[in-house]
LODREN-902389 format. One record per residue (C-alpha): chain; x negated, y negated, z. Coordinates in steps of 0.1 Angstrom, whole numbers, padded with zeros to 4 digits. Layout:
NODE chain     X     Y     Z
NODE     A     X     Y     Z
...
This chain:
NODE chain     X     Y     Z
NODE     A  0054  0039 -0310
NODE     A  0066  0022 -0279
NODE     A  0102  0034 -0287
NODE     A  0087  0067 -0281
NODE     A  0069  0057 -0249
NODE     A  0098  0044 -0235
NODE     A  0120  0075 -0244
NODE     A  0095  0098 -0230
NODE     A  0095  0079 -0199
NODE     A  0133  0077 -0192
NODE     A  0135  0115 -0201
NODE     A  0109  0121 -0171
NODE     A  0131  0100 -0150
NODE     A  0158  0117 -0129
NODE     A  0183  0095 -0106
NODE     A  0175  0096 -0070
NODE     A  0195  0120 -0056
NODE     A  0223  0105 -0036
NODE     A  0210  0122 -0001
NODE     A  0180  0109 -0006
NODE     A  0192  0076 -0015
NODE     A  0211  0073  0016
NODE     A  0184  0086  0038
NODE     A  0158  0057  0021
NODE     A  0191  0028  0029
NODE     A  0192  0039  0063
NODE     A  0151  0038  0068
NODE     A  0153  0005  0049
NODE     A  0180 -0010  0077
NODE     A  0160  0009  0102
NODE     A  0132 -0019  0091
NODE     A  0152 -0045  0107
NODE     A  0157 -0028  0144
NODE     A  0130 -0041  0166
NODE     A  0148 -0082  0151
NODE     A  0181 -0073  0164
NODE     A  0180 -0101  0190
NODE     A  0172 -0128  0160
NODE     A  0194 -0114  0132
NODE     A  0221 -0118  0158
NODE     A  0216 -0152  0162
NODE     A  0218 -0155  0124
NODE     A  0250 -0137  0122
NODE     A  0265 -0160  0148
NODE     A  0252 -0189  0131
NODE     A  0269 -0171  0093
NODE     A  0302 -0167  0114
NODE     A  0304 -0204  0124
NODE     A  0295 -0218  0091
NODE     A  0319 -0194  0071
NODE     A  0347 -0208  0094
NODE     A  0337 -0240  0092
NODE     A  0333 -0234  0054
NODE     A  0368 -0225  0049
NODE     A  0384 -0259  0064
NODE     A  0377 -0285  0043
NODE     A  0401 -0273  0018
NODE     A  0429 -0270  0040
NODE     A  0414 -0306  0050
NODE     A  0416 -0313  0011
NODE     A  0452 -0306  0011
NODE     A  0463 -0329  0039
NODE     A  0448 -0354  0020
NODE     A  0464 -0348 -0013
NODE     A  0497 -0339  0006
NODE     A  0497 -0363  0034
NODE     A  0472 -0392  0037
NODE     A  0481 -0400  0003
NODE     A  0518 -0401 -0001
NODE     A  0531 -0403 -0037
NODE     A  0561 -0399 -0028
NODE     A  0567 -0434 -0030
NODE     A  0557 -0465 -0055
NODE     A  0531 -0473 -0052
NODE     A  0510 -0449 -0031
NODE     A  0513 -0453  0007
NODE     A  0478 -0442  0020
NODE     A  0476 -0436  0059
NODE     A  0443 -0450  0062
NODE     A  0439 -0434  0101
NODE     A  0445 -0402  0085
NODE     A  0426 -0406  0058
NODE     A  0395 -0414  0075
NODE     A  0397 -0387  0101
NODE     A  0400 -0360  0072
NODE     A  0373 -0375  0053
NODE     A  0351 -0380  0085
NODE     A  0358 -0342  0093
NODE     A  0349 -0336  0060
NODE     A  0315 -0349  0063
NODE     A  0308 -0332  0095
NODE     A  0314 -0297  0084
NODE     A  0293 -0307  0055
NODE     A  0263 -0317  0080
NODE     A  0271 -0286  0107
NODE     A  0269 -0260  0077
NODE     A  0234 -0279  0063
NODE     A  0218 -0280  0092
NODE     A  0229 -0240  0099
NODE     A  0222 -0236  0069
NODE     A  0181 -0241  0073
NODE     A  0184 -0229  0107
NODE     A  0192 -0194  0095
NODE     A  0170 -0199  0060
NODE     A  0138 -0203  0085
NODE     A  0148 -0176  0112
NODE     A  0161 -0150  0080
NODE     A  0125 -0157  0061
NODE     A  0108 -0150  0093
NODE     A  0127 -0119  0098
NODE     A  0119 -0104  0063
NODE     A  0085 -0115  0063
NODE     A  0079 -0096  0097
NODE     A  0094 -0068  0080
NODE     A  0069 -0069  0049
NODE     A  0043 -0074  0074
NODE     A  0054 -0041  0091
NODE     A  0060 -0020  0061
NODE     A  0024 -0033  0045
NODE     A  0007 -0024  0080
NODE     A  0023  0009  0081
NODE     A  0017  0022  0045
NODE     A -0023  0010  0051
NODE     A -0024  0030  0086
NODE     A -0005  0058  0068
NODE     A -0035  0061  0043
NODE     A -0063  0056  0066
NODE     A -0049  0091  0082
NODE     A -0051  0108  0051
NODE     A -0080  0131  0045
NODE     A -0106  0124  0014
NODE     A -0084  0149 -0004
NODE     A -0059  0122 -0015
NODE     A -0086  0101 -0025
NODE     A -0107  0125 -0049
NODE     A -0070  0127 -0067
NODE     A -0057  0095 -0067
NODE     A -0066  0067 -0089
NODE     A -0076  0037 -0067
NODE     A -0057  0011 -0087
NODE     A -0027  0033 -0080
NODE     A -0027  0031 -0039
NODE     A -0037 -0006 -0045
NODE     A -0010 -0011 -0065
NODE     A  0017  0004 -0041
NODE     A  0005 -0017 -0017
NODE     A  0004 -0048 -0038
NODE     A  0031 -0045 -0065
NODE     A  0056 -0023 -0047
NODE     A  0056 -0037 -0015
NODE     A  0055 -0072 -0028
NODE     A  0081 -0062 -0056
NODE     A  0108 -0061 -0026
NODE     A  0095 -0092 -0008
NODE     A  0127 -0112 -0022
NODE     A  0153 -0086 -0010
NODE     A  0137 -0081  0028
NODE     A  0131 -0116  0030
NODE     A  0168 -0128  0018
NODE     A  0188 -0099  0007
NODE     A  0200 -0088  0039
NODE     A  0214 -0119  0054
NODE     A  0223 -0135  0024
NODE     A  0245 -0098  0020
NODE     A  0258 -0109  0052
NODE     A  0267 -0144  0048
NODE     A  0282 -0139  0015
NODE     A  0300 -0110  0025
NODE     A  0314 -0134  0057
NODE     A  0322 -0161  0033
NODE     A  0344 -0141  0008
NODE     A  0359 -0127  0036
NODE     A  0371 -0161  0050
NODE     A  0375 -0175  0018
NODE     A  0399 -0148  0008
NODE     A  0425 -0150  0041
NODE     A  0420 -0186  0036
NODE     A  0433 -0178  0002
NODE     A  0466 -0160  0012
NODE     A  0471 -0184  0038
NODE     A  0473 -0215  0013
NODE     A  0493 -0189 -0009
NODE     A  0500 -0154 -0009
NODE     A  0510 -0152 -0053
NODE     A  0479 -0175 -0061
NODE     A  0455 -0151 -0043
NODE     A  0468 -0117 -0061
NODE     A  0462 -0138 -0092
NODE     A  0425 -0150 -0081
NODE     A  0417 -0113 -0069
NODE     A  0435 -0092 -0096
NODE     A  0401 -0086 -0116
NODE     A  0377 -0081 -0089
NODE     A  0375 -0043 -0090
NODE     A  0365 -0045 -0120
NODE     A  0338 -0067 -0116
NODE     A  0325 -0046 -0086
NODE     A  0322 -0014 -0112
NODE     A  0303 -0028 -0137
NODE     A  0275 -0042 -0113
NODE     A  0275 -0008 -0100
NODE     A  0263  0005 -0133
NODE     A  0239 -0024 -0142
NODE     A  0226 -0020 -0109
NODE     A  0219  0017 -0117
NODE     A  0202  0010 -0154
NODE     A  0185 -0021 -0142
NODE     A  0170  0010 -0110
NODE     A  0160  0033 -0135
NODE     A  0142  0004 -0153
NODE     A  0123 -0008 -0127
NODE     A  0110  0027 -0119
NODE     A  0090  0030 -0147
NODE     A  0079 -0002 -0150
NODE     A  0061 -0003 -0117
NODE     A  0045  0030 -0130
NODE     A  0033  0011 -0160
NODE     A  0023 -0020 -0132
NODE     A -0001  0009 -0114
NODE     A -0010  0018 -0148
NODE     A -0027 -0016 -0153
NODE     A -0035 -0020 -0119
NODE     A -0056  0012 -0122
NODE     A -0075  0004 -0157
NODE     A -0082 -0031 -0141
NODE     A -0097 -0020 -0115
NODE     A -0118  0009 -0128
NODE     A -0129 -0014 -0163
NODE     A -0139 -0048 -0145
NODE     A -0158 -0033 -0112
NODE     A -0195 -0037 -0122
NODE     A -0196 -0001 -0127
NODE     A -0174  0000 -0150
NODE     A -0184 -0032 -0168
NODE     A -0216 -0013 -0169
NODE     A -0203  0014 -0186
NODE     A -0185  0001 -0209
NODE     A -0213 -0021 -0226
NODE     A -0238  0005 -0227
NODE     A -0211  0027 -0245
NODE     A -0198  0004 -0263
NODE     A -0165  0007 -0257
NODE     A -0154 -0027 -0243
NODE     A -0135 -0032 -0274
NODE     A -0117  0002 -0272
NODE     A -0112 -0011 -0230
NODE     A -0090 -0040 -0246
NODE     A -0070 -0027 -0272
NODE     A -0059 -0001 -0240
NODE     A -0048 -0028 -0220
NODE     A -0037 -0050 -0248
NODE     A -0010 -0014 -0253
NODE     A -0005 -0010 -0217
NODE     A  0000 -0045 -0211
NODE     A  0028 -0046 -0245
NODE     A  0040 -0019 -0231
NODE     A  0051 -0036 -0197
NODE     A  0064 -0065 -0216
NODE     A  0084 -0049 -0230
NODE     A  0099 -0031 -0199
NODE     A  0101 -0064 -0181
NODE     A  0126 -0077 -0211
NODE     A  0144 -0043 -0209
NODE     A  0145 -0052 -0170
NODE     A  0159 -0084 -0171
NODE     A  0183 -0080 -0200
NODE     A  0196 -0049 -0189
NODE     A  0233 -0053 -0184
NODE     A  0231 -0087 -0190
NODE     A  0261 -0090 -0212
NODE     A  0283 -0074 -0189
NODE     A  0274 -0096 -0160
NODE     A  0277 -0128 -0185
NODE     A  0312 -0116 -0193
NODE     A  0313 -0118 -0153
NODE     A  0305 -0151 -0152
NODE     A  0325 -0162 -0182
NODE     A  0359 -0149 -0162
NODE     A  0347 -0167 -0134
NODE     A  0351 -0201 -0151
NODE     A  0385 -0192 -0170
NODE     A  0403 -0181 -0138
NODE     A  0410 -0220 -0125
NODE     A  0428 -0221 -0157
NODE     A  0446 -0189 -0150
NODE     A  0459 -0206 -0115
NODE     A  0472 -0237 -0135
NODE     A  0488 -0219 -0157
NODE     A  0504 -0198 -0127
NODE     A  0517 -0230 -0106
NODE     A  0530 -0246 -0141
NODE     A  0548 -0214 -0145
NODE     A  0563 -0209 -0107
NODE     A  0573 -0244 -0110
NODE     A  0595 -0235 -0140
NODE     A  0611 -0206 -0119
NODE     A  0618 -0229 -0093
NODE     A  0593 -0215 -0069
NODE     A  0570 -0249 -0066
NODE     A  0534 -0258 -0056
NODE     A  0525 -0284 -0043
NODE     A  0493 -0304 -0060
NODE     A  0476 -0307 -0021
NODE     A  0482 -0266 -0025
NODE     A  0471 -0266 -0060
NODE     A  0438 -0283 -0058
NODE     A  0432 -0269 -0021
NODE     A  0431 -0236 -0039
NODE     A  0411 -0235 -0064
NODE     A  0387 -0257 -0045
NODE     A  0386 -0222 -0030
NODE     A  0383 -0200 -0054
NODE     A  0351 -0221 -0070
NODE     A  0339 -0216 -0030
NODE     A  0346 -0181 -0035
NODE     A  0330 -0174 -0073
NODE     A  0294 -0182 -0058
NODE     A  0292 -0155 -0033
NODE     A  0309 -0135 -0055
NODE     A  0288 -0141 -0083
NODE     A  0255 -0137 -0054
NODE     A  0267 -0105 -0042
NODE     A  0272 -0089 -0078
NODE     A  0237 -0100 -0082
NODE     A  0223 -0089 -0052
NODE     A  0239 -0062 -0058
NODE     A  0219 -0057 -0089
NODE     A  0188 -0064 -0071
NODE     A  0190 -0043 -0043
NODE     A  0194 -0015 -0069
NODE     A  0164 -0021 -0085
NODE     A  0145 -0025 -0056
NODE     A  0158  0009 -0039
NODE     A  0130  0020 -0071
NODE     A  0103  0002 -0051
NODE     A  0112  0015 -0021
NODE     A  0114  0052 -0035
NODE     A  0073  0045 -0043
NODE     A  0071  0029 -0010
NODE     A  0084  0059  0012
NODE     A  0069  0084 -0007
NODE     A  0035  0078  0003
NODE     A  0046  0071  0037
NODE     A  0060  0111  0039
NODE     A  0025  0122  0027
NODE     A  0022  0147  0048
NODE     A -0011  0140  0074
NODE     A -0032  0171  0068
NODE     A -0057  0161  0091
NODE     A -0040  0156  0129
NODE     A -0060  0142  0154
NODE     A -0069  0157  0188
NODE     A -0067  0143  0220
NODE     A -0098  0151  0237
NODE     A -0132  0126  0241
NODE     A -0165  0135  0244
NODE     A -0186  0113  0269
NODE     A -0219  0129  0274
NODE     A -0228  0145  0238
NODE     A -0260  0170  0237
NODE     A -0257  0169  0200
NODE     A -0250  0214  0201
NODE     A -0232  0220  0169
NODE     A -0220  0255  0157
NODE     A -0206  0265  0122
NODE     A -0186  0294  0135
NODE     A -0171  0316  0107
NODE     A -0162  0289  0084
NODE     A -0141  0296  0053
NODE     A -0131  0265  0028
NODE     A -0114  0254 -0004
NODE     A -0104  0225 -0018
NODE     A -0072  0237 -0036
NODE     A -0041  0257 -0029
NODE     A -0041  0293 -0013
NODE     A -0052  0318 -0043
NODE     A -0083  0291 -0053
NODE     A -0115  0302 -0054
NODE     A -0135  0292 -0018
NODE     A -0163  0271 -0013
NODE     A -0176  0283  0016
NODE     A -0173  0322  0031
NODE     A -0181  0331  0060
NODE     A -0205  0303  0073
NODE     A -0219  0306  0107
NODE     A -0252  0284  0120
NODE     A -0263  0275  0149
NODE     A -0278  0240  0152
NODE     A -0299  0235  0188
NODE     A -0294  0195  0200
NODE     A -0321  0177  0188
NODE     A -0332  0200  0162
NODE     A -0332  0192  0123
NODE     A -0312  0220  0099
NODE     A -0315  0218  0065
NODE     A -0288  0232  0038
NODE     A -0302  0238  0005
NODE     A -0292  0253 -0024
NODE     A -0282  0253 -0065
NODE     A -0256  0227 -0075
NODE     A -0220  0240 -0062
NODE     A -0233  0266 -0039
NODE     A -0213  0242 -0010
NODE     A -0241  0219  0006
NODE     A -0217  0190  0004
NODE     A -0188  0208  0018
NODE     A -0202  0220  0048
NODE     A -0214  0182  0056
NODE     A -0176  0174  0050
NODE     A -0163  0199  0073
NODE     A -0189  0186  0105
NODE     A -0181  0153  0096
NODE     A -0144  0162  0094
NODE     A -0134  0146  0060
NODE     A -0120  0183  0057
NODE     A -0105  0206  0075
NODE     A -0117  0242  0080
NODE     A -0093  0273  0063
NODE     A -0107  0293  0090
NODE     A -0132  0296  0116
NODE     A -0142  0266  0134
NODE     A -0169  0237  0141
NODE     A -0180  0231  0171
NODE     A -0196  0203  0192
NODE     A -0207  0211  0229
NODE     A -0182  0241  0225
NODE     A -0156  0218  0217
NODE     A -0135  0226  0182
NODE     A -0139  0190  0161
NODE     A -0099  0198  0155
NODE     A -0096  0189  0194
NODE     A -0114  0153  0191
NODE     A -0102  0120  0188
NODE     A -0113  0105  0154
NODE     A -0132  0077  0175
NODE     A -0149  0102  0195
NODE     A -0157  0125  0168
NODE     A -0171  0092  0147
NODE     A -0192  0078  0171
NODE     A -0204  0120  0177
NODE     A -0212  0121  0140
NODE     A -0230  0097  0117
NODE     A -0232  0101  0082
NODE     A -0260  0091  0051
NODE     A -0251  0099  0019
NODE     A -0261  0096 -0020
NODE     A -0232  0076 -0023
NODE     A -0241  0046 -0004
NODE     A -0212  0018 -0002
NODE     A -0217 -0013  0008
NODE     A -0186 -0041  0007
NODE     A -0186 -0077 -0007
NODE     A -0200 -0093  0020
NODE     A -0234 -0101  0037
NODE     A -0260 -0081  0049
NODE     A -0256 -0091  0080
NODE     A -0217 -0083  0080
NODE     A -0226 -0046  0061
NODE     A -0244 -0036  0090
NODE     A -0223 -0048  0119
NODE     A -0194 -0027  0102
NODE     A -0216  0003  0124
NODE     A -0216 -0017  0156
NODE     A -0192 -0053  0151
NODE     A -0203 -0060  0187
NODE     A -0237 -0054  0176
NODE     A -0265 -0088  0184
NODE     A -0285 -0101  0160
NODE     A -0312 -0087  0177
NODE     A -0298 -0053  0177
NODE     A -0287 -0058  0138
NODE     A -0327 -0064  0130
NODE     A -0344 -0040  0150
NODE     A -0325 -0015  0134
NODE     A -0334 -0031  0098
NODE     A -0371 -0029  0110
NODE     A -0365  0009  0120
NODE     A -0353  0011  0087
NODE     A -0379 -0009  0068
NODE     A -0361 -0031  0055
NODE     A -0364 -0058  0074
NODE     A -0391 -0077  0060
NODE     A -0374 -0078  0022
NODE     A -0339 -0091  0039
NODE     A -0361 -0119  0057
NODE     A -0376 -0122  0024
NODE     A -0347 -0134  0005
NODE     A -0337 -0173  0008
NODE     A -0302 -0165  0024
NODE     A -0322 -0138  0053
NODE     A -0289 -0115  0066
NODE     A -0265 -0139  0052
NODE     A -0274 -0130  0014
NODE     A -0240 -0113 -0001
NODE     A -0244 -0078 -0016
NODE     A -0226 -0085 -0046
NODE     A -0201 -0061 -0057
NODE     A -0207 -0025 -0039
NODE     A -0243 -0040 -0035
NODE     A -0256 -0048 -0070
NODE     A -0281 -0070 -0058
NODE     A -0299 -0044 -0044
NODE     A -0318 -0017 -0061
NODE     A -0313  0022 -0048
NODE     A -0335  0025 -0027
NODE     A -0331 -0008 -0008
NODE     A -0294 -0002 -0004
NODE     A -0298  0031  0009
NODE     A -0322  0018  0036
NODE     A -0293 -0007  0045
NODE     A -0272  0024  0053
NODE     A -0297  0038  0071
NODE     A -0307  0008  0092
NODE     A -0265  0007  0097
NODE     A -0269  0046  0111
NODE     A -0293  0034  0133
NODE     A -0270  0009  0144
NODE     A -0245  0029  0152
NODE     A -0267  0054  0168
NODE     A -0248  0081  0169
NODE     A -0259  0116  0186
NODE     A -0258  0136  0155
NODE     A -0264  0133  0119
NODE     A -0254  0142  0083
NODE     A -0281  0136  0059
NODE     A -0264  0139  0020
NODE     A -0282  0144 -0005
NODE     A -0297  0107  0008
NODE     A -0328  0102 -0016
NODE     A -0318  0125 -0045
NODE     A -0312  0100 -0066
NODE     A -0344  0076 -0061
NODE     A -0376  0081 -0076
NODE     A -0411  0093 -0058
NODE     A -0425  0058 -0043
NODE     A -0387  0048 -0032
NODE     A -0378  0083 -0019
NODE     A -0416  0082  0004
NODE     A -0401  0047  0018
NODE     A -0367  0063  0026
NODE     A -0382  0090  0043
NODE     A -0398  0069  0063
NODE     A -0369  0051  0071
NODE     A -0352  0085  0077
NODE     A -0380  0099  0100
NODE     A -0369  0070  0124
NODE     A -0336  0075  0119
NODE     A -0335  0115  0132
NODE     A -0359  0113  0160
NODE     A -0340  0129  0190
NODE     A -0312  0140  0169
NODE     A -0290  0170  0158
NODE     A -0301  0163  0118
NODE     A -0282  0186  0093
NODE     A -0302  0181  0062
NODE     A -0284  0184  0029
NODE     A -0314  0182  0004
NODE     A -0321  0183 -0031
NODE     A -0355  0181 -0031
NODE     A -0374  0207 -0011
NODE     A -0405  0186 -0005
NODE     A -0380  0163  0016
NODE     A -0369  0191  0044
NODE     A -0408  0210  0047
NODE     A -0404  0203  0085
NODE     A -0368  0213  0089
NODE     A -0364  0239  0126
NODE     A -0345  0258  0105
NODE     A -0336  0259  0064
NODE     A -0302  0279  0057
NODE     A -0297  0285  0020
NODE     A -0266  0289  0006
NODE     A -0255  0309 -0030
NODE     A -0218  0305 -0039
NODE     A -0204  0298 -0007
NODE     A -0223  0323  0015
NODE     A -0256  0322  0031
NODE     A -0282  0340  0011
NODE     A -0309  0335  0037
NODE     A -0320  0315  0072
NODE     A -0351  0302  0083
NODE     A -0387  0278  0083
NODE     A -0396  0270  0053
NODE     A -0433  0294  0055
NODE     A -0409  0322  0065
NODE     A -0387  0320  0032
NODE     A -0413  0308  0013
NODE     A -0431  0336  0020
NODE     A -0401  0360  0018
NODE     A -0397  0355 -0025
NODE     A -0361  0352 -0017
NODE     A -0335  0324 -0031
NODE     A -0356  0300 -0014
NODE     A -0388  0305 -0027
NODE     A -0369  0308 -0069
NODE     A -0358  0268 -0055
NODE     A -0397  0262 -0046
NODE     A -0402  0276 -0083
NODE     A -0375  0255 -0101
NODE     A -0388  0229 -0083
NODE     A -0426  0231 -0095
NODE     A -0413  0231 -0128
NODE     A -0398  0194 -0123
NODE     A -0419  0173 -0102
NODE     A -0456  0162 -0108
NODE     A -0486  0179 -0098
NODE     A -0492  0157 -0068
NODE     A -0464  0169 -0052
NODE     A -0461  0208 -0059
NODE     A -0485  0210 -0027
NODE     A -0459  0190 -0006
NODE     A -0437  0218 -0015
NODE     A -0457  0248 -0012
């Protein structure tokens, strides 16, 4: 079964086309611009230590050739010379260590600033993005670009780049250092390399491919993690039963990414052992070579001899490191394909440049038409105009998916009109900043969030400069005061996750009290006390009378009984407006409106078919 998992998935997968591959290298180096001034001080300090690198086998030599002359029985040494090699030696040992952790601190500090840019920037990048993205992404997804992908290529941004550079410096060096000590014994050293260079180019492509799919199955994980142990879905799962079923899915998905990580990692890994294994044969090779000049009467000296393949070890590490970063950097450019492609998510939502200082709260729905999909999709909302007087209260009813929701979207700005326009003080929302539109617009909904954190903390997210006075006056506006005062923690009692310490009702007078924190000029009610029963919703209302005093209120109800003393009621059939005004005047009319009255005294008790009539 997971063979054919894992040839569906490489069947899906294409190779990155080249163009694009080169446009994502040069974005990657353009990473690395605004730390010119310190990766120029690391490649100064690479420079010096490659140089310095290279001596100490010409050193070597001198000593093998000259301080220790064996010329002669027994051994002459020149102790003066001796000691001055060996001393200079040591001190090219000590220069290149302490360079050495010099450039390891300023390189780490470079890449981390990097991650710290690139993690920023995909975060601001989806903050822009309208609620669109959201409705059709999975959470765990986003979460685990941001956490797996990004942190996928910490390695290669941290220590890639300048260890690319200072191995690329020290083969260099190492390999006119070669010809220098001897031009035959070099061609010998270097005949293979070519080779070498082609077969990490193809493990380097596999191991890509590879690494694509397995952060998909990463997200994968991420995703059913994330949706299976939040409370809700802990919830869910128990009363269903289907913790069990829960497991065995991530016991498969996370088999499944086993797997992939031992296809990752051994993925080409005979061909680079086969590297490795010529690495450590070639020193051989160079005896043999020198045994077989000296025969032809073209000698080498030992000083030459050991000099050079003193060398050559020198030059297998890099050699080996860059084959292998090499390998790396391949499968990161995967990452990095995830990476960039939600940073080109197109913005459909651009923000406008005017502010509004004095707001009267004047909000007109001018000819609005709306959908959620494609051009050809059916609309939400046709042909929408209202007119909504500052400080008056308008409430949109209507049957499930006649577009109540979506017209609070579009005030709010969540959405984006198809046409027509939404107005505040005669100035199109499209125009606004989001800060100024924000603080113009508050909005309550069904859905009321609250983070893992305390009360007191959920409700300066409104206002963070907000007092502590300010922060309980506005719980006593919303009533609900008294029961956070109550607890044995006050405002520092933590929510729990999304506020499971809380019932309904209670948490949706937090988000009120937090509107009336923020205070802002006008108001999107949505759908706020559909879901709470009779004796919460009467304390919401309350809470909610306080709340829209000396505010434009748009009303999105449910429940009829909740919007009686609405200015105006619009009600809305399949998009359109079906009819417009008080509630005795379409009461009285025995239009759409009155049929909701009638659906409605079919539902609630007795006691409160007079609230509604």
């Amino acid at each position: 079964m997971r063979g054919r998992v894992f040839e569906g998935r490489d069947k899906v997968e294409r190779p990155a086309d080249k163009e694009v591959r080169q446009a994502n290298l040069r974005r990657i180096l353009a990473l690395f611009r605004p730390y010119r001034l310190k990766l120029s001080v690391v490649t100064v300090m690479i420079l010096i230590a490659s140089g310095l690198g290279v001596i100490s086998p010409f050193l070597l030599r001198e000593v093998l050739n000259t301080a220790i002359d064996t010329s002669v029985q027994p051994y002459r040494v020149h102790m003066g010379l001796l000691t001055a090699l060996v001393a200079g030696m040591i001190g090219i040992s000590v220069v290149t260590g302490i360079f050495g952790v010099i450039q390891s601190y300023l390189s780490t500090q470079v890449g981390q600033s990097v991650m710290h840019d690139l993690r920023t920037s995909v975060y601001r990048h989806l903050q822009r993005l309208s609620l669109a993205f959201f409705t059709k992404t999975r959470s765990g997804e986003v979460q685990s670009r941001l956490a797996n992908d990004i942190g996928g290529v910490d390695n290669v941004l941290t220590s890639t780049a300048t260890s690319v550079m200072s191995t690329i410096t020290t083969v260099i060096a190492t390999v006119v250092a070669m010809f220098i000590l001897d031009y035959r014994l070099a061609i010998v050293a270097l005949a293979l390399m070519p080779v070498f260079v082609v077969i990490t180019r193809r493990v380097g492509n596999a191991r890509r491919r590879v690494a694509k799919v397995r952060q998909e199955s990463m997200a994968d994980i991420a995703s059913l993690v994330q949706e299976s142990l939040s409370v809700s879905g802990i919830l869910l799962g128990k009363t269903m039963g289907r913790s069990s079923e829960l497991a065995q899915r991530f016991e498969f998905e996370s088999d499944r990414l086993a797997e992939l990580e031992v296809r990752s990692r051994m993925t080409g890994r005979w061909m680079m052992q086969s590297i490795q294994m010529t690495f450590a044969l070639m020193p051989a090779a160079i005896y043999w070579f020198a045994g077989y000049s000296d025969t032809r009467g073209a000698s080498i000296s030992i000083g030459t001899i050991v000099a050079f393949t003193t060398l050559q070890t020198r030059l297998f590490a890099p050699i080996g490191s860059l084959l292998s970063i090499s390998v790396d950097v391949q499968s990161s450019l995967a990452l990095f394909d995830r990476i960039f492609e939600y940073l080109d998510l197109e913005v459909d939502i651009a923000e406008g440049t005017k502010e509004l200082n004095t707001i009267r709260g004047d909000v007109r729905i001018e000819d609005v038409w709306f959908r959620y999909g494609a051009e050809g999709d059916a609309w939400a909302l046709s042909g929408v105009d209202i007119t909504i007087p500052a400080g008056t209260t308008t409430a949109i009813v209507g049957e499930t998916g006649a577009g109540k929701t979506s017209l609070g979207y579009l005030v709010s700005r969540l959405y984006d009109v198809s046409r027509g326009r939404v107005t505040i003080d005669g100035v199109d929302i499209r125009d606004l900043t989001f800060d100024s539109l924000a603080a113009s617009v508050g909005v309550v909904s069904q859905e009321t969030y609250l983070f893992h954190a305390t009360v007191r903390e959920n409700l300066r997210f409104a206002k963070p400069t907000a007092t502590d006075a300010e922060v309980e006056d506005a719980a006593r506006a919303a009533q609900i005061h008294d029961l956070i005062a109550s607890l044995p923690e006050g405002y520092e009692t933590v929510v729990g996750e999304r506020g499971y310490r809380f019932s309904g009702g209670e948490k949706q007078r937090i988000a009120i009290a937090r509107a009336i924190l923020r205070n802002p000029p006008i108001l999107v009610l949505d759908e706020a006390t559909s879901s709470l029963d009779t004796q919460t919703e009467r304390a919401v209302q309350q809470a909610l009378g306080r709340l829209v005093e000396g505010r434009t209120t748009i009303a999105i109800a449910h429940r009829l009984s909740t919007i009686r003393e609405a200015d105006q009621i619009v009600v809305l059939d399949r998009g359109r407006i079906a009819e417009t005004g008080t509630h005795d005047e379409l009461a009285a009319a025995g239009g759409r409106y009155a049929a909701l009255i009638a659906r409605d005294a079919d539902t609630i008790g007795a006691s409160e078919i007079a609230e509604v009539v």
